[in-house]
N, C-alpha and C positions, 0 to 999 in steps of 0.2 A: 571780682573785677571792680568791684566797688567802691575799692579801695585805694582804687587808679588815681585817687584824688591828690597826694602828695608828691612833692619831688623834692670831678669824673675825673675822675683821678687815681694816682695810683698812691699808695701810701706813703707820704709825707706830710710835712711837717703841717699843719691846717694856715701857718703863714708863707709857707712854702706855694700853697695850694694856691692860695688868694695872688700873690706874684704871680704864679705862670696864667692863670684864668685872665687875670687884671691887662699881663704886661699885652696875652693875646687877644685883645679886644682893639680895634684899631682906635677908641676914643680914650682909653685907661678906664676908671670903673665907673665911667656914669652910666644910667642905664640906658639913656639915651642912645649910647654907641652900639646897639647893640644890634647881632645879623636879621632880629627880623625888618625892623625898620628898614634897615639897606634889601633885603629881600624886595619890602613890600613897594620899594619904586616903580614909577611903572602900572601901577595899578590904575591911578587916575587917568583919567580922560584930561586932556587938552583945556574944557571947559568946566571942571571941576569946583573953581572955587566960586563956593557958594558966599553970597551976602551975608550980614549977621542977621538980616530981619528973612532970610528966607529959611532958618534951621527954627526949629524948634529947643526954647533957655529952658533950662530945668529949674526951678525953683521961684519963676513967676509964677505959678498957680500951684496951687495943690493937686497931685498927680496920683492917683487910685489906681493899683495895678492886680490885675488876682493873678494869683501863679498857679502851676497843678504839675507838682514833682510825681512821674508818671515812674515811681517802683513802691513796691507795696512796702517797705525799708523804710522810705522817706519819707520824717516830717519834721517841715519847714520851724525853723525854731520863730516864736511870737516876733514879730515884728516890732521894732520899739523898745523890748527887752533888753539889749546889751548895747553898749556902748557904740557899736558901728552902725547899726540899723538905726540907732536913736540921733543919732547925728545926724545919718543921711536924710530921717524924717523932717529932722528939725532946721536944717541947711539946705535942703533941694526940695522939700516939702512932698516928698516921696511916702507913699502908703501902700506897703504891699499885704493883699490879701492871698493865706493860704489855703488852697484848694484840701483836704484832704483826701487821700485814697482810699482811706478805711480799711487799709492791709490787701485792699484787692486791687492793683490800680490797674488793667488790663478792664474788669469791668468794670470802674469807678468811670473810665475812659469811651468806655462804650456807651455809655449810659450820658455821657457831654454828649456827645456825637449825636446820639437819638436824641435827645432831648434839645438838640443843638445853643448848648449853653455852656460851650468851649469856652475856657478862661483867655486872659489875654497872651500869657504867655505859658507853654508846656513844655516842660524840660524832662527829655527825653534819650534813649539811646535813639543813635544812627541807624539807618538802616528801614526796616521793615514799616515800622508807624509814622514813620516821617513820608514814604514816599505813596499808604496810603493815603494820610491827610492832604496831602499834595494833590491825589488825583482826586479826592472829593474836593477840588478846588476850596480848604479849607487854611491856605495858611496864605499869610502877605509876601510876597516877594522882595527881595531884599535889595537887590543891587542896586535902586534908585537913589535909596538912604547914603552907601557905602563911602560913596563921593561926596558926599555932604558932609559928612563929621569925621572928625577926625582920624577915633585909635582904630578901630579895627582897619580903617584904608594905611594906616603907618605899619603899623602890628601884623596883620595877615600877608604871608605870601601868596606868591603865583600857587606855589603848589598848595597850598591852603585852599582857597580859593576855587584850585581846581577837584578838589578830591571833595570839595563841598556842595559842588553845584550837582544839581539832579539831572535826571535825564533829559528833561526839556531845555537845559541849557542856563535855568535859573539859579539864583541862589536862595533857600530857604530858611537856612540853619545856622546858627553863632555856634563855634565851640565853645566844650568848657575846655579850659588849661591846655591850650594851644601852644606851642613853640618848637625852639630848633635847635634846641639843646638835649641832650640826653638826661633823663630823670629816672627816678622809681627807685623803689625800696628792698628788691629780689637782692638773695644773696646767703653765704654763709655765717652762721655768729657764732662764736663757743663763751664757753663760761672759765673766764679768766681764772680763778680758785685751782678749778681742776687740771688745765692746762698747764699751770707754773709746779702746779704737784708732781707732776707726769712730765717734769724737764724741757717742757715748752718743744717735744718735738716738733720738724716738721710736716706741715700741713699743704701738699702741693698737690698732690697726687691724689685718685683713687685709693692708689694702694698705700698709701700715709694715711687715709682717709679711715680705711679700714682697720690699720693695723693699730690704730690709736683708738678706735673704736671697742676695740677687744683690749688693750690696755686700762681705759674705764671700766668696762665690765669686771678683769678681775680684779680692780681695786677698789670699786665703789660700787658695789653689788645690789645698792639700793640707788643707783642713780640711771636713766634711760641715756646710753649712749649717742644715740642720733634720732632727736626729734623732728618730727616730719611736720607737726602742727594738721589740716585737716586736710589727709589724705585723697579722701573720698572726692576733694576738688581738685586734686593733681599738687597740693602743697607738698612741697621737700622731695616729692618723687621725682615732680619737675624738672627739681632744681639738680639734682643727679643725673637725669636724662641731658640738660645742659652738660655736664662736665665730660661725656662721653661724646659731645658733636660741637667742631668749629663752627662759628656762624650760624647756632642755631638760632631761628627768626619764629619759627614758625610753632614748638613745642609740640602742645597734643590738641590745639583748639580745633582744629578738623578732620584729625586722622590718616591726616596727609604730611608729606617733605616733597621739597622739591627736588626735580631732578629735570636740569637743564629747564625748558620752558613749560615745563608739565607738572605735576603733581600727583604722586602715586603713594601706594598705603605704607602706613608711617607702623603696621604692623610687619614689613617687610625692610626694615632699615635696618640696618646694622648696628648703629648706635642706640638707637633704641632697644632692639632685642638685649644689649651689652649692659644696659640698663636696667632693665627689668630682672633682666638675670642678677645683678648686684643686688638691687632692692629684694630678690627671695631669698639671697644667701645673706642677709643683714637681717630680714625676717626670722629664717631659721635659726640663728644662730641667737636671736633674743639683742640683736646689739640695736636695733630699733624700734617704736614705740607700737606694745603687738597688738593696742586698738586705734592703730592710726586711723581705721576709716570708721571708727563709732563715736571718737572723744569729741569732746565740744570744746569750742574758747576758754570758756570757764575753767575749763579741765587744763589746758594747756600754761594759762596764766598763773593758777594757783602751782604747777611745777616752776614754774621761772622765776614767781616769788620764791619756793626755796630753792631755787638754785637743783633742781633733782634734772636737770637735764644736761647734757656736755658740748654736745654741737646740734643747733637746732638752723635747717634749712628752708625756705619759704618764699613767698610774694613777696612777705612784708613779716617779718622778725619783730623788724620795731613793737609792733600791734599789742607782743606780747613780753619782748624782754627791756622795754624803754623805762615803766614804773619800775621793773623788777630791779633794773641798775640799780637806780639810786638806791633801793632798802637793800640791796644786798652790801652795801658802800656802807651803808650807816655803822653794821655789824662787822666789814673786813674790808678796810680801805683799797686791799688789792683783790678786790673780790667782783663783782661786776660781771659784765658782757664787752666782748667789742667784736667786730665783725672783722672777715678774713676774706683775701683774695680769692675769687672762685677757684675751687678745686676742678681741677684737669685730668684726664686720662692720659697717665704715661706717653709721652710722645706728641703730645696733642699742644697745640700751642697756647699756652695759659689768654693770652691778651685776646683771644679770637672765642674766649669760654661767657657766654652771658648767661648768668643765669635768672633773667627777665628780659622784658622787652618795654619798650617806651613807644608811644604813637605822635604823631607832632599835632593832633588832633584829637587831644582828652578821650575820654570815654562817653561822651553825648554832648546834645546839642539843645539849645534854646530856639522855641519855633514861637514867630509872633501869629496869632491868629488871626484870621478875619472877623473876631466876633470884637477883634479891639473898636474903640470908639477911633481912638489916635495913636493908630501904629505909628506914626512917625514920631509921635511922644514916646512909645514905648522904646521905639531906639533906640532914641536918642540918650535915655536913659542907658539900656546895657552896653549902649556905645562908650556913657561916659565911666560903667562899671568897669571897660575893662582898659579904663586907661589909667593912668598914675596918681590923682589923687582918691579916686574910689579904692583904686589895688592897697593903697594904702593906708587908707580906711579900715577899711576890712581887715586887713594883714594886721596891722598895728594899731589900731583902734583911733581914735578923734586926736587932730592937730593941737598943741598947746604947748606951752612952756612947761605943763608938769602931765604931758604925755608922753610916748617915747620918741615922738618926733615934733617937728615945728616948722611944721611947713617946707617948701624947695627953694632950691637955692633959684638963683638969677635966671637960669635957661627953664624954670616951672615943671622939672621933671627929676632933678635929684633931691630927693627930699633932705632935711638936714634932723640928723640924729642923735637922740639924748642919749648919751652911753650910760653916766651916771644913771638914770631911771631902769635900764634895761638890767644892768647889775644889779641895784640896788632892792628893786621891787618887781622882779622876773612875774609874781601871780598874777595881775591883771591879765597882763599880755600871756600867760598859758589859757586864760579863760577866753580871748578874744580870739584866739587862734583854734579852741576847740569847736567854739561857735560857725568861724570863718568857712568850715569844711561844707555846711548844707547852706550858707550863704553867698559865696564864689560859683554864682552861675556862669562867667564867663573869664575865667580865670587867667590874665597874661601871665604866662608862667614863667617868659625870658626875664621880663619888668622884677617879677614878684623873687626870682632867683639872684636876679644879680643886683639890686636893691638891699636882697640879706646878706649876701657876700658884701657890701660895702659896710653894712653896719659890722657884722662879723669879723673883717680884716684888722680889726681898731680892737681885736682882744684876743689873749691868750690863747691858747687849745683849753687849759681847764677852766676857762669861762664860759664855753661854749656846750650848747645844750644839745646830749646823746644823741638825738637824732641828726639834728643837723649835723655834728660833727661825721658821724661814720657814713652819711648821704654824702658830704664832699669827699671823702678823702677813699670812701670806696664805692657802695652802691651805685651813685649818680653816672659814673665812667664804666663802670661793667655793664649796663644794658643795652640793647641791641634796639636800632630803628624799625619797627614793625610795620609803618605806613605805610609799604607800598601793598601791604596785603590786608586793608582796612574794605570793611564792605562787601566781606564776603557772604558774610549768612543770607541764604536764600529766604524768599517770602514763606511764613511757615507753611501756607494754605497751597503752594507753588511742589510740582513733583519731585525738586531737588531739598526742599522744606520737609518735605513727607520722609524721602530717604535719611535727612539726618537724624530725623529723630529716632528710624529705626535703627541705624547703626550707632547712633547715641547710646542706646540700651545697651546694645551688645561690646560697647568698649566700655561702659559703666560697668558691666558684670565682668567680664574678662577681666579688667584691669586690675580689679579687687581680687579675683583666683588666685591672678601670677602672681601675686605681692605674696600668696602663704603656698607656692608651689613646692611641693617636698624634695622636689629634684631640678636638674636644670632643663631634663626632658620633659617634662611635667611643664614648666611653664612656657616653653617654649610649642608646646603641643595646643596649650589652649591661645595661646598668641597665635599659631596657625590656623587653627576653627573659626574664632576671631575674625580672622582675615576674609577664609574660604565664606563663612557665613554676611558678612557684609558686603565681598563681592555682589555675592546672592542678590542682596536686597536694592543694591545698585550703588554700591560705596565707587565707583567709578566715574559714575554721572555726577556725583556732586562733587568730585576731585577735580572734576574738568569743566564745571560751573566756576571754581573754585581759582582753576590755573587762566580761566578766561576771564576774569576781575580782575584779578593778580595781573594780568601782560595788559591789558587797558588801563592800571594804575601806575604801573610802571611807564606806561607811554604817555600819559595826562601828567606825569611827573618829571617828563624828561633823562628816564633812567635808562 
C-alpha cells in the first residue's frame, strides 16, 4: 500500500492522449481549469476573505518544524540535502526536523504520547491513530485555518472534506495525493522480445492469457511464464481475481464483495472462487512463479533485468520492470516491456475489468499537533505545499532559467517549461523526483498530473519516460474509484479489530494452500473451511461493521 504514492486512457497515440485529456478540461490544459477547483466552490463561508496581515507570510522568519513519519519504512530524506528542500529552506526559511521511528514507529509513537513530546506535525495513515489522538484531545482542528489560505479551500472538495472530517464533526487531517482523477500503477505488462517471437498473439481473454502462457513454457523453458511479483500480499493474484469480476472495487482487503447494500464472504463469490481455481491450475502446471509467496523484490528485479519473465501482473510492475526496459533496449532495441489492457474473462466486459483501485484521498494524512508552538504557521506552510509553486518545487526542482521550469505564466499557476533542459539533461530531475516520493506530504495530484501532461504534450511518445508513458495511455484509466469504501478498518483494540485479525490468519493461510491445490476440489475445499472457519470467529460482524462505513460514505458522498 505504500506504494500508493504515484500516479486513463485507452491505447493511443500519447499525442492522441493529451488531445482528448486537454480538449476535455473545460479551461484547455492549464492546471487551473481543473475539476477540483470547480468541486471545491462553495466551501468558503460568505466571510472568508481574510486580510494579508491576518494569515500567517512564510519566509518572514525562520520557521522550525519537527515531523515524525509514523511507519517503521520511513525516513524522511536530510532536509537541505537536495535541491527542493534546499530551496524551500532558503526561500521561505523553512527548517524541517525529522523525527525518526527507529523501525518501530507504533512504539516510537507511543513513547511521544507518554512522554507528551509529539512533534509538530505526524504523518500518518487514516483511520485508527488519528481518531485516538483526536480523542486524547491531542491534535489542532483545522477548519479555522481552511478559509484563510488558499489551496486546500480551491483543491479539496465537498466530498474530500466530508470523508475527512471525524466524528465530532471536525476536520483534523491534510491528505496526501488527494484528487479526482483516476491514478495508479496496477495492471498487466509482458516482455516485448517474447511476445513478437510467439507472433504477438492475442492477449484479451483468460483463456489467450493462458494459452500464451503454455506457449512460453514450451519455448522458453528457462523463462517463468506469469509473474505474480509478491504473492504472499495479493500481488498478480490480485490482479487475476480482477479479470474474472466487473466493477471490482473492493478486491481481497476485507474478505468481503458486495451484494446489494450488504457485504458477504468474498470466499463465497463466484469470481473469486473462478480465480483461485485459475491461479492452481497456473501453479500446477509450472506456467507461474512456484515461489511466488517466499521470493523477495530483489529476486523479482534481478528476473526483469534479464528479461526471464513473459507476462508479470501486480500493484505496481513499474517498481520492477521501469530500470529493466531500458537495459534490456541497450542489448535489443525491440526488446523491453510495455503494459497491456487488462485481461477479461471471456464474456465479461474488458472496459469494466480494473485491476487496482485509486482513492481520491492518498493513502494518509498530515495531523498538526497541539504540541505545535504555531500551528497556524505550520499550515500555513502545508497549505502552501500543496499548492502550485511548492507542487512544483518538489516535482521539478528550483525555478530558473537553467531549471526545468521558470516560473508561471501571468494567471501564477501555469508554470512555464524548459523543454530543451527536460530532454537534454533528464538526471537531475530523475533524482528530484526519487527524492519527491518521502517529501510530498500533501500531494495535489490533479495540479501535479495535469502540469506533466502540459509539459509532456510538447514531445514525442519516444521522448517520454516508461513510466509516464504506459500511466497515461493505460494504467491511469483502468483503475476503479475505491473511496466510497475508505475507513473501514475497525479500531484494533475494538471487537470487530480483534475479528479481523483472526480471520486475517485464516485467509493468510488458505490463500497460500489454494495457490498449490492439486485439484480443483482440493482448493475449493479449503476455500470452504476458510469460510466455515471465519464465520466461526465472527467474519460477519466485521462484514457488517464494514457495509455500515461503506452506506454512510456513500451517503456523506452523495452516491
Amino acid at each position: 500500500m505504500k506504494n500508493k504514492r504515484k500516479l486513463l486512457l485507452s491505447v493511443l497515440s500519447v499525442f492522441m492522449v493529451f488531445t482528448m485529456m486537454v480538449g476535455c478540461s473545460s479551461g484547455g490544459n492549464t492546471p487551473q481549469a481543473n475539476e477540483p477547483a470547480k468541486q471545491g466552490e462553495g466551501t468558503e463561508n460568505s466571510n472568508s476573505e481574510a486580510s494579508k496581515s491576518d494569515v500567517y507570510e512564510l519566509g518572514k522568519e525562520p520557521l522550525e518544524v519537527t515531523f515524525f513519519g509514523n511507519y517503521g519504512w520511513y525516513d524522511m530524506p536530510k532536509w537541505g540535502k537536495d535541491p527542493a528542500s534546499k530551496w524551500i529552506q532558503d526561500n521561505k526559511k523553512i527548517s524541517v526536523k525529522a523525527i525518526s521511528s527507529g523501525g518501530n514507529a507504533a512504539q516510537k509513537l507511543q513513547t511521544m504520547i507518554a512522554g507528551n513530546e509529539l512533534p509538530d506535525i505526524i504523518w500518518t495513515d487514516r483511520g485508527a491513530d488519528v481518531e485516538r489522538l483526536r480523542e486524547a484531545d491531542m491534535l489542532v482542528p483545522l477548519d479555522e485555518y481552511i478559509d484563510k489560505y488558499p489551496n486546500f479551500k480551491k483543491y479539496l472538495t465537498k466530498d474530500h472534506l466530508g470523508m475527512l472530517r471525524s466524528p465530532d464533526g471536525k476536520l483534523y487531517q491534510l491528505p496526501n495525493y488527494y484528487t479526482t482523477q483516476p491514478n495508479g500503477n496496477a495492471g498487466y505488462a509482458i516482455n516485448k522480445r517474447i511476445y513478437k517471437d510467439l507472433g504477438s498473439p492475442p492477449l484479451n481473454t483468460t483463456d489467450d492469457l493462458y494459452n500464451y502462457l503454455k506457449a512460453v513454457k514450451a519455448k522458453y523453458p528457462d523463462v517463468i511464464p506469469f509473474e505474480t511479483g509478491l504473492a504472499k500480499e495479493g500481488h498478480g493474484v490480485d490482479q487475476i481475481y480482477s479479470s474474472f469480476k466487473e466493477g471490482n472495487l473492493t478486491f481481497t482487503r476485507f474478505y468481503g464483495v458486495p451484494d446489494g447494500d450488504k457485504i458477504v464472504s468474498i470466499y463465497k463469490d463466484e469470481p473469486f472462487r473462478e480465480s483461485a481455481l485459475f491461479v492452481a491450475k497456473l501453479m500446477r502446471e509450472k506456467l507461474m512463479t512456484q515461489d511466488a509467496n517466499t521470493q523477495t523484490e530483489d529476486q523479482i528485479k534481478e528476473k526483469a533485468m534479464n528479461g526471464k519473465f513473459a507476462v508479470i501482473a501486480g500493484p505496481d510492475p513499474f517498481k520492477y520492470i521501469s530500470a529493466a526496459d531500458a537495459e534490456l533496449k541497450k542489448k535489443d532495441p525491440d526488446g523491453g516491456y510495455e503494459f497491456i489492457q487488462p485481461i477479461a474473462k471471456a464474456g465479461l466486459d474488458r472496459s469494466k475489468i480494473y485491476p487496482g483501485t485509486y482513492n481520491q484521498l492518498g493513502w494518509n494524512v498530515a495531523l498538526i499537533t497541539k504540541n505545535a508552538k504555531n500551528p497556524e504557521a505550520i499550515f500555513a506552510m502545508l497549505d502552501w505545499m500543496t499548492g502550485p509553486e511548492a507542487s512544483m518545487v518538489e516535482n521539478w526542482g528550483p525555478p530558473g532559467p537553467d531549471g526545468y521550469w521558470n516560473g508561471f505564466e501571468a494567471d501564477g499557476v501555469t508554470p512555464i517549461f524548459n523543454k530543451d533542459k527536460y530532454l537534454n539533461d533528464p538526471g537531475p530531475l530523475a533524482d528530484i523526483n526519487g527524492v519527491a516520493g518521502n517529501l510530498v506530504w500533501v500531494g495535489n495530484t490533479v495540479y501535479m498530473d495535469n502540469t506533466k501532461k502540459q509539459m509532456l504534450s510538447q514531445l514525442s511518445p519516444d521522448q517520454i519516460d516508461f513510466n509516464t508513458r504506459w500511466q497515461m495511455e493505460i494504467t491511469w484509466g483502468t483503475q476503479a474509484d475505491y473511496t466510497e469504501f475508505l475507513n473501514w478498518e475497525p479500531l484494533p483494540d475494538s471487537k470487530e479489530g480483534t475479528i479481523r485479525q483472526s480471520v486475517r490468519d485464516i485467509w493468510t493461510t488458505a490463500r497460500a494452500k489454494a495457490m498449490y491445490g492439486k485439484t480443483d476440489e482440493e482448493v475449493l475445499a479449503i476455500l470452504d473451511k476458510a469460510h466455515d472457519d471465519s464465520m466461526k470467529l465472527g467474519l460477519q460482524e466485521l462484514l457488517d461493521h464494514v457495509a455500515k462505513v461503506w452506506n454512510e460514505n456513500k451517503k456523506a458522498m452523495g452516491r
